[in-house]
N, C-alpha and C positions, 0 to 999 in steps of 0.2 A: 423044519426049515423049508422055506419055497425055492427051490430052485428057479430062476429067471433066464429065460432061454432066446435069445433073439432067433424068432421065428421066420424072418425075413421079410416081415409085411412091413408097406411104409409106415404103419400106426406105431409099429415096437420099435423099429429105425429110431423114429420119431421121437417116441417115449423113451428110450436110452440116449440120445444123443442131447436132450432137453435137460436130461438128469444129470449128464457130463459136463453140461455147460456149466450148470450151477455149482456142481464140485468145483469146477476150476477156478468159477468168480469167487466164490466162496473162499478158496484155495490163496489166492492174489491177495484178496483184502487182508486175509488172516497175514498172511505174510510180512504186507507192508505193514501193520500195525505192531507186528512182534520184532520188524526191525529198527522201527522208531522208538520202543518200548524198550529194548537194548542198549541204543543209543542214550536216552537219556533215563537211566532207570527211578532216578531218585524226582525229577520232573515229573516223570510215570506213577512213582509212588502218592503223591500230592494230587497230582490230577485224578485218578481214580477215586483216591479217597475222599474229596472235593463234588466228584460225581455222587458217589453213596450217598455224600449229604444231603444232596440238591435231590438224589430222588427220596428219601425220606421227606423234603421239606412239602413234595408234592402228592405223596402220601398224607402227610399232616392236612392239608386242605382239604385232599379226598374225605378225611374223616369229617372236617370241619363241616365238609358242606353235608356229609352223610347225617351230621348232630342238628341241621340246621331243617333235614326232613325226615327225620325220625315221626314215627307215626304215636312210641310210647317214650315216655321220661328214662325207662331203661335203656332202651336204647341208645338214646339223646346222651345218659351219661355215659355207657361205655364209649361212643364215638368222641367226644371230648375225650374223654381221658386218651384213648388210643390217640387221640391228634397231637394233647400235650404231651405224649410222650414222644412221636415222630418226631412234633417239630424240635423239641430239646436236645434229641439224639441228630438228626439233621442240621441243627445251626451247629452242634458241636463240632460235626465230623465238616461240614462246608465251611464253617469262616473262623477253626482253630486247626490249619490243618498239620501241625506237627506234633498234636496230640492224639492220644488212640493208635497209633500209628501200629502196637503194637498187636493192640486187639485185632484191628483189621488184618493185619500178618495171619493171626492166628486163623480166621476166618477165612482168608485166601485159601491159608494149606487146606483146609479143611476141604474148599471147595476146590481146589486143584485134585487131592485123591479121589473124591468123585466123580469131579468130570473123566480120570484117567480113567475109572473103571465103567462110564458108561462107555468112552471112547472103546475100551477094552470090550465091550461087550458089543456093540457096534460092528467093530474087525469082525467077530465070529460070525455073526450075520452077515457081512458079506464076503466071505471066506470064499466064496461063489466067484468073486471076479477076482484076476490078477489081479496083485499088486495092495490086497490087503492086509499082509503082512504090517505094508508103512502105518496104516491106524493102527495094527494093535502095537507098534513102536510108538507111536504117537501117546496111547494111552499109556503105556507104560515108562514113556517121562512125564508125562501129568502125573503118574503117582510118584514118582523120585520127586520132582521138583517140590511136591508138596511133602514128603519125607524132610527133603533136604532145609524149608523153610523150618521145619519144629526142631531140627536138630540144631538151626545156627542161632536162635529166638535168645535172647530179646539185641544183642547185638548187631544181630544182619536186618531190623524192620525197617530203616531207612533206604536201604537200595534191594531189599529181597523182593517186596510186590512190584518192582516198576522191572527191576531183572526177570526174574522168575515168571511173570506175568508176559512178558517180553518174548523169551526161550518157551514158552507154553504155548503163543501165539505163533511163533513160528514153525514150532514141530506139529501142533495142528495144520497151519496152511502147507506146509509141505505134505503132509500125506493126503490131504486132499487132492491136490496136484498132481498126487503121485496114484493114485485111485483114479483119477478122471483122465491121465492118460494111458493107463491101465484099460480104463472101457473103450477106447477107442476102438481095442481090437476084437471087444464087441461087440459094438455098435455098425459093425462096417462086415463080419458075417452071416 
C-alpha cells in the first residue's frame, strides 16, 4: 500500500485539495439523489427500471448499426441477433414498467453487495486518511441493503429498488463527505 504524505509543496497542496473537492461534489450529489430516491421510493423504483430499458434500447442500435458495418455475414448476424435481443429486453423493461420489477430486484441486490465490497475494499486503501472508517460503513450497508433485498423478495420489489437504492445513495454520499472533510486536515499540513 502507498502511503500519501503531503509534503508541503504547492503541487501536493494542490493535488489533495483537487481530490477533496471532488469527494465532496461527489459527496452532495450522491446525497441529494438518495434523499429524493427515499422520498419517493416506488417513483424510484419505475424510474430506474425505465432507465435500464432506454439504455438497452440504445445498445440495440449500437448493434444495429454494428450489423449494418460488419465486414462478414458472421458477424452481421450475431449483431442483429444481439440487437433483437436488447431491443426486446429494452422495450420490455422501458414501456411495461411494472413488469420485471422483480428480476431487476434481484439484480439490484446483486449489484448492491458488490458495490459494498468494492466500497469495502476501497476504505482499506485509504485507511491512510482520517475518517475512513465512514467508507468501510458505507460499504458495509451496500452489503446489508442487498442482504436485506433477497430476504424480503418477491414481496418488498415495488418499493425495495427505489428505498434501498435511496438509503445506498445516501450512505455512499455521506462518507464521501465524511472522507473529504477528513482530508482537509491533510491537505492544510
Amino acid at each position: 500500500m502507498t502511503l500519501v504524505v503531503n509534503d508541503g509543496t504547492p503541487e501536493m497542496r494542490a493535488l489533495l485539495e483537487k481530490g477533496r473537492k471532488r469527494l465532496r461534489t461527489v459527496g452532495v450529489v450522491l446525497l441529494l439523489l438518495g434523499i429524493l430516491a427515499v422520498a419517493f421510493p416506488f417513483a424510484t423504483t419505475i424510474a430506474f427500471k425505465t432507465v435500464i430499458g432506454w439504455l438497452f434500447i440504445i445498445g440495440a442500435v449500437g448493434h444495429f448499426y454494428g450489423a449494418w458495418n460488419a465486414d462478414t455475414p458472421t458477424r452481421r448476424w450475431i449483431d442483429v441477433v444481439q440487437g433483437v435481443l436488447f431491443a426486446l429486453v429494452g422495450g420490455w423493461l422501458a414501456f411495461f414498467p411494472l413488469t420485471g420489477i422483480v428480476t431487476l430486484t434481484v439484480l439490484l441486490a446483486i449489484a448492491f453487495i458488490l458495490q459494498g465490497l468494492l466500497e469495502l475494499a476501497m476504505a482499506f486503501r485509504l485507511s491512510q486518511f482520517p475518517g475512513w472508517k465512514w467508507m468501510l460503513f458505507s460499504g458495509g450497508i451496500a452489503v446489508l441493503a442487498g442482504v436485506l433485498i433477497f430476504v424480503e423478495l418477491p414481496s418488498a420489489a415495488t418499493w425495495a429498488i427505489g428505498l434501498l437504492l435511496g438509503i445506498n445513495l445516501i450512505s455512499s454520499g455521506l462518507s464521501y463527505l465524511m472522507v473529504s472533510m477528513a482530508m482537509r486536515t491533510v491537505t492544510k499540513s
